[in-house]
N, C-alpha and C positions, 0 to 999 in steps of 0.2 A: 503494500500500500504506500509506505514512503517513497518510492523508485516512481509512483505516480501522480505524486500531489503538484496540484497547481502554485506556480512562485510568480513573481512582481515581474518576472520577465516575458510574461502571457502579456501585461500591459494591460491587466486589472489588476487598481489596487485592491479592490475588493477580494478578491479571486487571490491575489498574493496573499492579502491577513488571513481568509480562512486554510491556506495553505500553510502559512505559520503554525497556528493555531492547532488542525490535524495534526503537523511533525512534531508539534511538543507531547500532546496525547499520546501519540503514536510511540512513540520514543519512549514515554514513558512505562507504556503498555508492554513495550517491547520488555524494557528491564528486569520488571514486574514478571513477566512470561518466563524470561531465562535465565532467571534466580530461583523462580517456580520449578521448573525444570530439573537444575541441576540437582536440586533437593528432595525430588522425589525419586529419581534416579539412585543416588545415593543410600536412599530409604531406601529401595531394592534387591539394590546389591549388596547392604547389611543382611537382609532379611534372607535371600538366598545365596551366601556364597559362602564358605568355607570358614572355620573357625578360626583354624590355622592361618588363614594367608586371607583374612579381611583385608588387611590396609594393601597387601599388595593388588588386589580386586579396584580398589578404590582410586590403587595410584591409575590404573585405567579411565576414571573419568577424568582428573588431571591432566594423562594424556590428551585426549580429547579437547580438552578447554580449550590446553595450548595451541594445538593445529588449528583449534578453530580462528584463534587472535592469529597465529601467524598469518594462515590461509589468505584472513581478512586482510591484512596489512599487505600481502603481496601481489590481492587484487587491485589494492589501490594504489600502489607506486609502481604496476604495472601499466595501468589507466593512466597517472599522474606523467611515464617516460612516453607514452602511445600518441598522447591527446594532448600534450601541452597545458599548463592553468588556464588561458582562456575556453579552452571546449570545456574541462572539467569542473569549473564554474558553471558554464553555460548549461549544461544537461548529462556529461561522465557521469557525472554524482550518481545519476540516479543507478547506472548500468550496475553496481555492487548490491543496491538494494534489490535488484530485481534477483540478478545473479543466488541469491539469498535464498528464493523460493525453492528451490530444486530440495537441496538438505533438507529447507523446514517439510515440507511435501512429503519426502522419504521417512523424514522422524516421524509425521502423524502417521503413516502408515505403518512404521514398524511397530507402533507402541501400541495398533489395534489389537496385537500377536501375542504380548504379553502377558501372560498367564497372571493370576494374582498366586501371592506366594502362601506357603501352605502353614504360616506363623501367623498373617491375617486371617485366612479363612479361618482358621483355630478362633481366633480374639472374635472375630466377627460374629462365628456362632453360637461361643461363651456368651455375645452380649445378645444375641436374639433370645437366647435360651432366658436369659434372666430379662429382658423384657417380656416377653412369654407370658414368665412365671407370674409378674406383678399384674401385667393383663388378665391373668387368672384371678388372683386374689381379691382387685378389685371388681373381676363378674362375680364371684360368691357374695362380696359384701351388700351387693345391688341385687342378687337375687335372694337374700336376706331380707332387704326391705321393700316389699312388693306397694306399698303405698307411694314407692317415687318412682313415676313411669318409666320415667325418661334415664333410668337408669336401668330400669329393669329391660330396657330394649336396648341397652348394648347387647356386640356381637363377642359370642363365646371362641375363643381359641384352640382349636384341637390343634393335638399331636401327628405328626403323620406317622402313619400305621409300621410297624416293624418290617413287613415287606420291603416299603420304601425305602427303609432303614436297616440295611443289615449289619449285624456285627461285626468289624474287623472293615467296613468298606474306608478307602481313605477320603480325605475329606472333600476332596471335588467332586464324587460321584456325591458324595451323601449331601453336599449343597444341590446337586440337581435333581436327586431324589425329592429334599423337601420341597422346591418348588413345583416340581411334577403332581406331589400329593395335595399340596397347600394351592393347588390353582385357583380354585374353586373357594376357599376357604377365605376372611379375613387373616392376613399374618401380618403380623408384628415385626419391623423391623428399627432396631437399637436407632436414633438419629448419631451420627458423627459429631465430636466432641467442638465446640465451636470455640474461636480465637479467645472470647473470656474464660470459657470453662479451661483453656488450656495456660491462660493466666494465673487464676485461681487452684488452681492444683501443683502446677508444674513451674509456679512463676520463678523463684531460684533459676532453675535449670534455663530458660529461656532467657534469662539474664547471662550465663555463664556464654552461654548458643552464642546471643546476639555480642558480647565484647570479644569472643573469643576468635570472631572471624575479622577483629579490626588491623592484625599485624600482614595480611595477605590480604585484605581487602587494599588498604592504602598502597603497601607496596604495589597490588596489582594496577591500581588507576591513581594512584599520586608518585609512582614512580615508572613503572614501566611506558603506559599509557602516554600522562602527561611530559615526563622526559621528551617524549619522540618532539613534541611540539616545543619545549624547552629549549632542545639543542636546534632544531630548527633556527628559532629567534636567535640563537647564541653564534649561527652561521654555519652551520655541517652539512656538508652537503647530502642531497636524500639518497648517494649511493652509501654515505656512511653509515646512515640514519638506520637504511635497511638492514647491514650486513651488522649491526648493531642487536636490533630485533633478533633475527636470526639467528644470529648465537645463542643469547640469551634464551630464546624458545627453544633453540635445539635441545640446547643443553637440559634445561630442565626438563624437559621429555625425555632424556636418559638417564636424569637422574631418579625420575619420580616411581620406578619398582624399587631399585635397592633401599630408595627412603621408606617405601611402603613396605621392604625387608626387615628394615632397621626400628622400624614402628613395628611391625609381629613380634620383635624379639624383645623389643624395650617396651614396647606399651605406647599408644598413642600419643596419652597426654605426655608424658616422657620425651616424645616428640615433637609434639607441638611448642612444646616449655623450650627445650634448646633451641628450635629454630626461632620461634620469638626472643629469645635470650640475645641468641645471636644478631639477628635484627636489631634492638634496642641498642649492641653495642656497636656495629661496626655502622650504622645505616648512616649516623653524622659522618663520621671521617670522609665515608666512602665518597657520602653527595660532595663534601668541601672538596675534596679531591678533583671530582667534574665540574665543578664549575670553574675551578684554576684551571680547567684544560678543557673548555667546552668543544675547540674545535680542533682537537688533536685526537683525532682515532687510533692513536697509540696507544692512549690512556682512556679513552673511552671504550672502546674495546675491551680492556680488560676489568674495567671498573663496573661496566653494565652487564655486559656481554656474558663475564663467568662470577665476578664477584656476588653480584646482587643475584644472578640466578639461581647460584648455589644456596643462596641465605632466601629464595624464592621455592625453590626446591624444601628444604626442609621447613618452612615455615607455614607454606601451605597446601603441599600433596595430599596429606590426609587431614586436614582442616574440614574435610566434608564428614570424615568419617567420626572426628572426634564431635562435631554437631550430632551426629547421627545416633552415638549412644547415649546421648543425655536422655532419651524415651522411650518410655518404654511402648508397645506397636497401639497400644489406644489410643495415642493420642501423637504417634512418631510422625505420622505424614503432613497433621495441619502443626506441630510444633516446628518440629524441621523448616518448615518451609517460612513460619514468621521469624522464627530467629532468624536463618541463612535471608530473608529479605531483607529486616531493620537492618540489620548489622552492613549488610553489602551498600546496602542505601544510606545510612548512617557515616560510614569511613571512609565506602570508596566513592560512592557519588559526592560526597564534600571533600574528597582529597583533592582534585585537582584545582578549584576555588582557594580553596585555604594554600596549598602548593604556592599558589602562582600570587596572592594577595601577600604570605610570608616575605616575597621578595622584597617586598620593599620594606622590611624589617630588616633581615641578613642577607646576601649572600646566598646563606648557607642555611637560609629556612626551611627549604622542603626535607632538608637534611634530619632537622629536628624531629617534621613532621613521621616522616620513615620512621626513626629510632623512637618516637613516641609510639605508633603502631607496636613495635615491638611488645614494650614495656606494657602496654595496656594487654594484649594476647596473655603473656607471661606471669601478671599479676594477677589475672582470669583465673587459669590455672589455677594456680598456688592457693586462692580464696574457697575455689573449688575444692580441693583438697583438703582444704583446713574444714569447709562446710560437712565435705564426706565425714572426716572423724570425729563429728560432734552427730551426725547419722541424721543431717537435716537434708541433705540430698545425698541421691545415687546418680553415679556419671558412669557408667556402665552395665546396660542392661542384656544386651548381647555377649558379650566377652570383657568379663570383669578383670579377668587374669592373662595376658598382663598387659596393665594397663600405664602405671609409672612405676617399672623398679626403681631401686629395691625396697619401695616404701605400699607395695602391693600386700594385702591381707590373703596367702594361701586359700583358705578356707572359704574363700569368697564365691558365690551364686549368680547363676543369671537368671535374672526374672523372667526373662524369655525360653522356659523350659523346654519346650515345645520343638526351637532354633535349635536347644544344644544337646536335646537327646538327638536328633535326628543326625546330627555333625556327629555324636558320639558313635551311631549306630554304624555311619557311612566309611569311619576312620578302620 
């Protein structure tokens, strides 16, 4: 839709503002959509993949992310060497937006194929079953007092019959059993946990969600992002610019299994804590560093390119996953998905603002801003941790063990029992 909106160059103003107006929505919508996305993905790939090798499962959507920013970045200074800025002013622009639809096209289609996973159907029919039950209770208490009509003509809930229902079926068959029997029938289905209820229960953890994704959010869009357009202004020219990106992306696309290795073996939060650690400390020097040599891809090169990717790599490859077990599967998908929003819209949609407003503070502001992301990630952590052993929250509901040596409780449980006999059965 962005690749076709009307702009001032139709020679309607009118027709320009509401073209404005669409790209801001639109844009917004956009963000909204693919922070939705990655977090329910994520929530999936918790839910079915391996117990042993989650975070390496995970560094697979990290992959993904990166091709997608590179991909983007090389359609456009592909466009930008092709077309010249005046065509790519004049209507280029739109050719990336359109280009866009193909992927998204393939994504809705692939995700029609998606099975739901078999730790939801469990929770799902836990909660039918107990709304059922309360449906029950209150038709007896209504058919207790035959003086109040209007109650005495509610509809009664049956069981479907043990046929439909056999013992030992697993639980896909027995969800299309009950609908089969219950066609006919009124049934009862649980409603999904809504953004307060997930407040109000879960609020802690949604808090720990939403800061914990501030030290790769910034870095992603107050460093990575905003840099390209930094060094621009700073004079690099856009074959540097590119081969700048490129590395950086490369790189941490190699890097993000063995981080996802190094997370199975330490524990997520364990990982997440030193790559934010590390963030917090080197991210000033690093920025001071590039901005004394903004247009010497000698030192930008190795300042963007592998410094800041490595400390991008460990800081937020499994930052989905460590959102992921703060919930448990009642309420994993609509939590998930407000945290990883606030927090990406929160750090990294105000990073490039704040980045670029810092300047005219130091120099060396966005520098701050990076090693502040750090420290706020890391301090996340650590609060978290202290909250677990006062036993006001759980930060791992799928794989408790291990989560940050050497400070992990042995004896520790996943509330997702369902997830880890089935990973036990399958080992």
């Amino acid at each position: 839709g962005q690749g076709l909106l009307p702009t001032y160059a139709c020679g309607n103003e009118v027709l320009g503002r509401i073209g404005v107006v669409l790209l801001i929505c639109l844009r917004i919508l956009q963000g909204i959509s693919a922070a939705g996305e990655i977090s329910m993905i994520a929530t999936y790939i918790t839910e079915v993949g391996k117990q042993k090798s989650l975070c390496r499962s995970i560094a697979l959507l990290a992959i993904t992310s990166h091709l997608g920013f590179l991909s983007a970045r090389a359609v456009v200074f592909a466009l930008q060497e092709t077309l010249g800025d005046e065509l790519m002013r004049s209507w280029g622009w739109r050719i990336p937006f359109l280009f866009a639809l193909v992927p998204g096209l393939i994504a809705v289609w692939g995700r029609r194929w998606l099975p739901e996973t078999r730790l939801f159907l469990e929770e799902q029919e836990k909660r039918v079953r107990k709304a059922e039950s309360e449906a029950e209770a209150q038709s007896r208490v209504a058919d207790s007092q035959p003086e109040e009509s209007a109650a005495a003509e509610r509809p009664t809930v049956e069981e479907p019959s043990q046929e439909a229902q056999p013992a030992g079926q697993d639980l896909e068959a027995r969800e299309v059993a009950w609908k089969k029997t219950a066609s006919t029938k009124t049934v009862i289905v649980a409603p999904r946990p809504s953004i307060r209820e997930v407040f109000s229960s879960h609020g802690p953890c949604v808090l720990i969600g939403i800061f914990g994704t501030a030290s790769i959010a910034i870095l992603q869009y107050g460093g990575f992002v905003w840099m390209q357009s930094y060094l621009m202004k700073r004079g690099l020219p856009a074959g540097g610019q590119m081969l700048t990106d490129l590395c950086a992306r490369g790189l941490m696309i190699l890097l993000a299994v063995p981080v996802g290795w190094l997370a199975d073996v330490w524990g997520v939060g364990w990982t997440v804590f030193v790559g934010s650690c590390s963030l917090a400390v080197a991210g000033l020097p690093l920025f001071h560093l590039l901005s004394m040599h903004a247009t010497n891809l000698a030192v930008v090169l190795p300042v963007i390119g592998v410094c800041f990717a490595v400390l991008g790599a460990l800081a937020g490859t499994v930052t989905f996953y460590f959102v992921t077990e703060l919930f448990p599967t009642t309420v994993r998908g609509v939590a998930v998905g407000v945290s990883w929003n606030i927090g990406l819209s929160m750090f990294g949609g105000l990073a490039p603002v704040i980045a670029q407003a810092s300047l005219e503070v130091s120099p060396a502001g966005p520098g701050f801003l990076i090693s502040f992301g750090g420290i706020v990630t890391a301090t996340t952590v650590a609060v978290g941790l202290w909250l677990k052993r006062r036993g006001i929250v759980q930060l791992a509901h799928v794989r408790p063990v291990p989560y940050f040596l050497p400070l992990d409780e042995p004896n520790e449980k996943a509330t997702d029992r369902f997830s880890f006999e089935i990973d036990q059965a399958s080992a």
